[in-house]
C-alpha positions in Angstrom: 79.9 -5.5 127.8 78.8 -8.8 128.7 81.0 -10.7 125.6 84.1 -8.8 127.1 83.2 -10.1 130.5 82.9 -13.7 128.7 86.2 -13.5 126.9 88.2 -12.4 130.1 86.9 -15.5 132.3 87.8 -17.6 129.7 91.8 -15.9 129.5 91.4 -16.4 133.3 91.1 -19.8 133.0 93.4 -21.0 130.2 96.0 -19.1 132.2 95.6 -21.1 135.3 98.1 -23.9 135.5 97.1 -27.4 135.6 97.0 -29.9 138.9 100.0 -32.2 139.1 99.1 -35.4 140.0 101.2 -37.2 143.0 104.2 -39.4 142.1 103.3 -43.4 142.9 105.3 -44.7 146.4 106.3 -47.6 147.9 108.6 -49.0 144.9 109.8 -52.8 145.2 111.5 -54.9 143.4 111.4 -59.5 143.0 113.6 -61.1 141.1 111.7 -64.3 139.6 115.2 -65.7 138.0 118.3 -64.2 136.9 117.0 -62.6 134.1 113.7 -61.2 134.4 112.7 -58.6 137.6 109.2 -57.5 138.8 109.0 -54.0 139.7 106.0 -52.8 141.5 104.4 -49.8 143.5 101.8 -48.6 145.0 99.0 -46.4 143.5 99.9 -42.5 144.2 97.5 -40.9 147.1 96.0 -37.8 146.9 94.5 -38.7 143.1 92.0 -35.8 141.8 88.9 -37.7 142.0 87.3 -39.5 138.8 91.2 -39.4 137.3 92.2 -41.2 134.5 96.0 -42.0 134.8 99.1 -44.4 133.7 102.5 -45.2 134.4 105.7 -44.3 132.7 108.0 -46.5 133.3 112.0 -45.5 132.0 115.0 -47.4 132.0 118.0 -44.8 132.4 120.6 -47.2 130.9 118.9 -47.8 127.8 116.7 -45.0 127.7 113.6 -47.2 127.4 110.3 -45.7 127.8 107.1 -47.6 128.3 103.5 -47.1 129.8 102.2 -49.4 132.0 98.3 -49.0 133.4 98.9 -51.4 136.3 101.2 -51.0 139.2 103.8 -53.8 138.3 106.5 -54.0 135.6 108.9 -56.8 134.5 112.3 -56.1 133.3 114.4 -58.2 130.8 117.7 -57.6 131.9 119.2 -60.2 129.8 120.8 -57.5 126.9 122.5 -55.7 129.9 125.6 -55.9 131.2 125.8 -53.9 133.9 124.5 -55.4 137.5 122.3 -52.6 138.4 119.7 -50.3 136.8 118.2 -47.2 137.2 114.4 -46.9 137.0 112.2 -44.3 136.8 108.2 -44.3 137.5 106.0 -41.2 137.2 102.5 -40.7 137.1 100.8 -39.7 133.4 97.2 -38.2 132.8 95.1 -39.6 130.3 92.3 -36.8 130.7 92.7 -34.1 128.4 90.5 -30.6 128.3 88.1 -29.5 125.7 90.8 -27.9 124.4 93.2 -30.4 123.5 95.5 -30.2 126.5 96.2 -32.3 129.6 94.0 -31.8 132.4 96.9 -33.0 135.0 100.3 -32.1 134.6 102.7 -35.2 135.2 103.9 -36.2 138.7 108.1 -35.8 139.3 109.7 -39.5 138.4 110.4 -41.7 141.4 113.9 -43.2 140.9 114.7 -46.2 142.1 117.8 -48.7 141.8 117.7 -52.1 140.6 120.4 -53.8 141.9 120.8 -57.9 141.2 120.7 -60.3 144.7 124.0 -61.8 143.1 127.2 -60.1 141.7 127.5 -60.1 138.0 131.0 -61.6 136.8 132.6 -63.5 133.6 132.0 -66.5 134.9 132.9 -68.5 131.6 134.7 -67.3 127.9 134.4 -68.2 124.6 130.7 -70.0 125.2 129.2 -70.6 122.3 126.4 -73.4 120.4 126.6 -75.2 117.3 123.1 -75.1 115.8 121.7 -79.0 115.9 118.0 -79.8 113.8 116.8 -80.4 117.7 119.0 -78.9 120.0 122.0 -76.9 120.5 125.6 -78.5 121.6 127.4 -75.8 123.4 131.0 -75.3 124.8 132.9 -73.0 126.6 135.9 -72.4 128.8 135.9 -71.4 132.4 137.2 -68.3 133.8 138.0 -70.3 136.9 138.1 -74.1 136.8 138.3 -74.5 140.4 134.6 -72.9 140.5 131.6 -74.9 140.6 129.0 -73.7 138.1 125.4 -74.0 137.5 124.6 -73.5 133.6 120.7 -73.2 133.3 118.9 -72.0 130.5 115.6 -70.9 129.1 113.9 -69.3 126.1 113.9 -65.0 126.2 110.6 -63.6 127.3 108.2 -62.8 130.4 105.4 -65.4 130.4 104.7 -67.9 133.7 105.5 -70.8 131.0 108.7 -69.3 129.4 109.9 -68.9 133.1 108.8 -72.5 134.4 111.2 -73.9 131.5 114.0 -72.8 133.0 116.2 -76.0 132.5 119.5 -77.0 134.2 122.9 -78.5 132.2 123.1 -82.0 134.5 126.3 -83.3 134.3 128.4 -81.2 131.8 131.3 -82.9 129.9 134.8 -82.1 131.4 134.0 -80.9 134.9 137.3 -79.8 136.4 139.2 -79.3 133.3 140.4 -76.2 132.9 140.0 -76.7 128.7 136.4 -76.5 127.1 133.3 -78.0 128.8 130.4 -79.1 127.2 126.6 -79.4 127.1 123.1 -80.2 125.2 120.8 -77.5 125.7 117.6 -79.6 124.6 113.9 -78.0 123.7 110.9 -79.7 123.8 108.7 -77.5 121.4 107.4 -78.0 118.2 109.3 -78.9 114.9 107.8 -75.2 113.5 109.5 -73.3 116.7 112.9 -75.3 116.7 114.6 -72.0 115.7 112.8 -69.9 117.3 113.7 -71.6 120.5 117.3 -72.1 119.5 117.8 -68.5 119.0 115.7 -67.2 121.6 117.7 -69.1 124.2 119.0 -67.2 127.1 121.6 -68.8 129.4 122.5 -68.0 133.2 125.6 -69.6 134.8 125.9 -69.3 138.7 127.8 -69.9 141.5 126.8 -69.1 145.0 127.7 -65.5 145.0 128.2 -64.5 140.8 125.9 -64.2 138.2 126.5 -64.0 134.4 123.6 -63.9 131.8 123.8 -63.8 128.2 122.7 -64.8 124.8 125.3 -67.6 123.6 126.7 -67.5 120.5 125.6 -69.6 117.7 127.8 -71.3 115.4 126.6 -73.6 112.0 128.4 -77.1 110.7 129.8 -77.4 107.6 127.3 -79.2 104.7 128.1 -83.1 103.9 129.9 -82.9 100.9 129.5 -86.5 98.5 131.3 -86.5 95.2 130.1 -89.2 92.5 131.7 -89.7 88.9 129.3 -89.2 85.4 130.9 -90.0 82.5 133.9 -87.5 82.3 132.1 -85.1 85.1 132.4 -84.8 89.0 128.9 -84.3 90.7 129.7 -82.4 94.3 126.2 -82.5 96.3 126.3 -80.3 99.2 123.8 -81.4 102.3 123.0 -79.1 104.5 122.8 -80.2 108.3 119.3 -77.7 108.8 116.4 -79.1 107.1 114.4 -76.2 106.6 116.0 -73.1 106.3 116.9 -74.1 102.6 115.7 -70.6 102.1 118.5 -68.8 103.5 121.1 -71.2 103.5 124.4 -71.0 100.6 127.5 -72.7 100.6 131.2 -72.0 99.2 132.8 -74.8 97.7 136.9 -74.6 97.7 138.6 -77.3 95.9 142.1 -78.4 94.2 142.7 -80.0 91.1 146.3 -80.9 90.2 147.2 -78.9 93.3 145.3 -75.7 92.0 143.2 -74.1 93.8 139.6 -72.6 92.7 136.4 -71.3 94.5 132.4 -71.7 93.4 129.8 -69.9 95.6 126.6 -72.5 95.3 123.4 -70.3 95.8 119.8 -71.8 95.1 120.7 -75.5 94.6 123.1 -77.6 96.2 124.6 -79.9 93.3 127.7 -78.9 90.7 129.0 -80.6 88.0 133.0 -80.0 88.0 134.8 -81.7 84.5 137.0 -84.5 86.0 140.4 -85.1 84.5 141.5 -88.6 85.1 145.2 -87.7 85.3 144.6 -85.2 88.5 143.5 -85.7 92.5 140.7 -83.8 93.4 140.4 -82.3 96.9 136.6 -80.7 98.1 136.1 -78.2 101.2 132.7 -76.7 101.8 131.5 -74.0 104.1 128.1 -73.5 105.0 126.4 -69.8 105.0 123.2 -68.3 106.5 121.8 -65.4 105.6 120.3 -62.9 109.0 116.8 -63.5 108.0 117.6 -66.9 109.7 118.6 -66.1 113.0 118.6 -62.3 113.1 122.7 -62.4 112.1 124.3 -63.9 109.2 126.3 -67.1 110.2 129.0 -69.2 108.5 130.9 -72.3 109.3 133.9 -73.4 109.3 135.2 -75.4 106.0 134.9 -78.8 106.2 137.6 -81.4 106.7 138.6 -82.2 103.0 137.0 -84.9 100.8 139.1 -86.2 98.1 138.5 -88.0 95.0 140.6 -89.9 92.4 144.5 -90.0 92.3 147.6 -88.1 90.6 148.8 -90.2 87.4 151.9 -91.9 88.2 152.6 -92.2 84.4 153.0 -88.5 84.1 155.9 -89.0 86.9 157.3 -91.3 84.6 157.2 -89.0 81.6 158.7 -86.3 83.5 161.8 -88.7 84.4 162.3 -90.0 80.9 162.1 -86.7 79.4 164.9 -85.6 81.6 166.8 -88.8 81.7 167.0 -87.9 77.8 168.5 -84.3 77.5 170.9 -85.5 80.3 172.1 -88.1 77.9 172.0 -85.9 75.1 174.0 -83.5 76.6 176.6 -86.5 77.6 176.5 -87.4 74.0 177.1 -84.1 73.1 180.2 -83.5 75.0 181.8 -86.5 74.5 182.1 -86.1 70.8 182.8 -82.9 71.7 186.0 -84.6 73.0 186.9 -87.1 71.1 187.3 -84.0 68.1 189.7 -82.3 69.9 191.7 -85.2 70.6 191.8 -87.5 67.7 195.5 -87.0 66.9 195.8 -88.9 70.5 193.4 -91.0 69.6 193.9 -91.6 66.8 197.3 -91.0 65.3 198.0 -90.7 61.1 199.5 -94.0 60.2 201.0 -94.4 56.7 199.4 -97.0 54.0 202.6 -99.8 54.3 201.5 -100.5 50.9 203.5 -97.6 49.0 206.7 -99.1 50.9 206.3 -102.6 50.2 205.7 -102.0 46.4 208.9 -99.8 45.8 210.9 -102.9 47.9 209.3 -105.3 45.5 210.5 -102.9 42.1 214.3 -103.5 43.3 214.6 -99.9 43.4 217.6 -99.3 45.3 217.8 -95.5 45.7 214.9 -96.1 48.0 213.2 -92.5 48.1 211.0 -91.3 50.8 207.1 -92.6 50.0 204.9 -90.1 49.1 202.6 -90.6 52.1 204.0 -89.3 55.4 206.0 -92.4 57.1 204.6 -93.0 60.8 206.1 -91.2 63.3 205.6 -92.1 66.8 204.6 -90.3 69.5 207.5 -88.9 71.6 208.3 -90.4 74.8 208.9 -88.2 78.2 212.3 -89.1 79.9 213.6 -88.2 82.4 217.6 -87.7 82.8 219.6 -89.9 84.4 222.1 -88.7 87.0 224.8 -90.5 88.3 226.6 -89.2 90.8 230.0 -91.1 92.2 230.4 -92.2 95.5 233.0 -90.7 97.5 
């Protein structure tokens, strides 16, 4: 009797729900700069006494879920586009019973709207940075020219130092132009974090009532190309314009000879040896390419301008020229004789040997008989008649 009354206190108290712990109150929200906003609440009243408990902090518009054990949460808000944000907070046990379960259920989420102190517009288009050894040389175009804009950037992230870097773009190139403007962004970390800081940079543009924040995007230069006769070979040395990332880095080299064009992808070294023919001009383009395990995304430039080397041999112009020049004479040559054939007897009329004649004159041979040869007979003459009429 007494095990049954053992097993039916235990049913009893399985079956009895578990304490909800109260939601937290009082939510807040401080923007430290454009990018980065501090959340924070007050602990929940009414906590079970001895209670061990966390925070669950969710972002509704990227469905971000994290714990936080103090009352205070910072927000990147970079990767977002939207100007507000919904966040949710609720309470979490961290006590569980002998049996595996939570001793507190979870308290209902507290939402609360993040909204941003300044409206969030396309301030500028087309901003982007080419990739510098040291710093990065950005440009874009702005939505409105007649605005006057604050560019200020920083590296991504939510310690006190990241955010007291925050540096402005003094005095960028082309104020007032409604084409591209232009600034340095310039770091001042170590030679081992360049590009990490280059593409970890966040920028904000402002005016007194918009905001826009965004990663900028990053371009690469084109490689040095040098080209240097050996012997009867071209050497084409590609230089890359990133010391450093050698191990990520490739290059397609486009060139001409005699006006044809061919392609080599250079991976692993940065020389090639092209045969050279004296006779032809050679023309070099060169493209740099980074692989994503650079900067997170695979990059390539542009090609760069052209780089030429040697020059077209004007004697093969020449030979061209003569070679012609002779079939049109031959064909001249041709045709003429071609001519003169059909029109020998015009030409050239059959005239008798005036020897036969003088030699039967000579025998006294009186019954003078037509020569044997044909005598010459001229050409006939065209006349016209003659008509005379009588006056009247």
């Amino acid at each position: 009797m007494a095990w049954l009354l053992v097993a039916l206190f235990a049913l009893s108290f399985t079956a009895a729900e578990a304490e909800q712990l109260p939601p937290p109150t009082g939510l807040t929200r401080n923007w430290l700069d454009p990018i980065t906003v501090v959340i924070s609440w007050e602990e929940p009243r009414g906590l079970p006494a001895n209670a061990s408990i966390s925070y669950l902090c969710t972002i509704r518009n990227k469905e971000k879920k994290e714990r936080s054990n103090k009352t205070i949460w910072k927000l990147f808000t970079e990767e977002t586009d939207s100007d507000h944000w919904n966040f949710q907070v609720q309470t979490v046990s961290e006590d569980k019973q002998h049996n595996g379960q939570k001793k507190y259920n979870n308290s209902s989420p507290v939402t609360f709207n993040i909204s941003h102190d300044k409206q969030k517009a396309e301030l500028v288009k087309d901003f982007k940075c080419v990739i510098d050894a040291r710093e990065l040389n950005c440009s874009w175009i702005p939505a409105n020219p007649s605005q006057n804009l604050t560019v200020r950037y920083r590296m991504d992230g939510f310690g006190d130092e990241v955010r007291h870097g925050v540096k402005t773009c003094d005095n960028p190139s082309g104020a007032g132009d409604p084409g591209r403007h232009s600034c340095t962004l310039q770091r001042d970390v170590s030679e081992i974090k360049a590009y990490s800081y280059l593409k970890e940079t966040c920028v904000f543009v402002e005016t007194d009532t918009a905001v826009s924040t965004f990663r900028p995007q990053l371009v690469v230069n084109p490689p040095l190309v040098n080209v240097t006769e050996e012997n009867d070979t071209l050497k084409v040395t590609l230089a890359s314009r990133l010391p450093g990332l050698e191990e990520c880095t490739t290059f397609t080299l486009r060139y001409e000879r005699c006006s044809v064009q061919e392609y080599r992808n250079i991976t692993g070294y940065n020389t090639m040896d092209i045969s050279y023919d004296k006779t032809c001009r050679y023309e070099f383009r060169a493209q740099t390419l980074l692989g994503n395990n650079c900067f997170g995304t695979a990059l390539a430039s542009q090609f760069s301008d052209p780089v030429t080397y040697g020059v077209d041999n004007p004697d093969r112009t020449l030979a061209i020229a003569a070679t012609f020049i002779s079939i049109v004479l031959s064909v001249c040559i041709i045709l003429l004789c071609y001519c003169f054939r059909k029109h020998k007897k015009i030409l050239w009329p059959n005239i008798p040997d005036p020897s036969v004649i003088f030699k039967q004159m000579m025998n006294g041979n009186n019954d003078l008989k037509a020569p044997g040869g044909n005598l010459y007979t001229p050409v006939p003459e065209h006349f016209s008649p003659l008509q005379i009429r009588t006056a009247t």
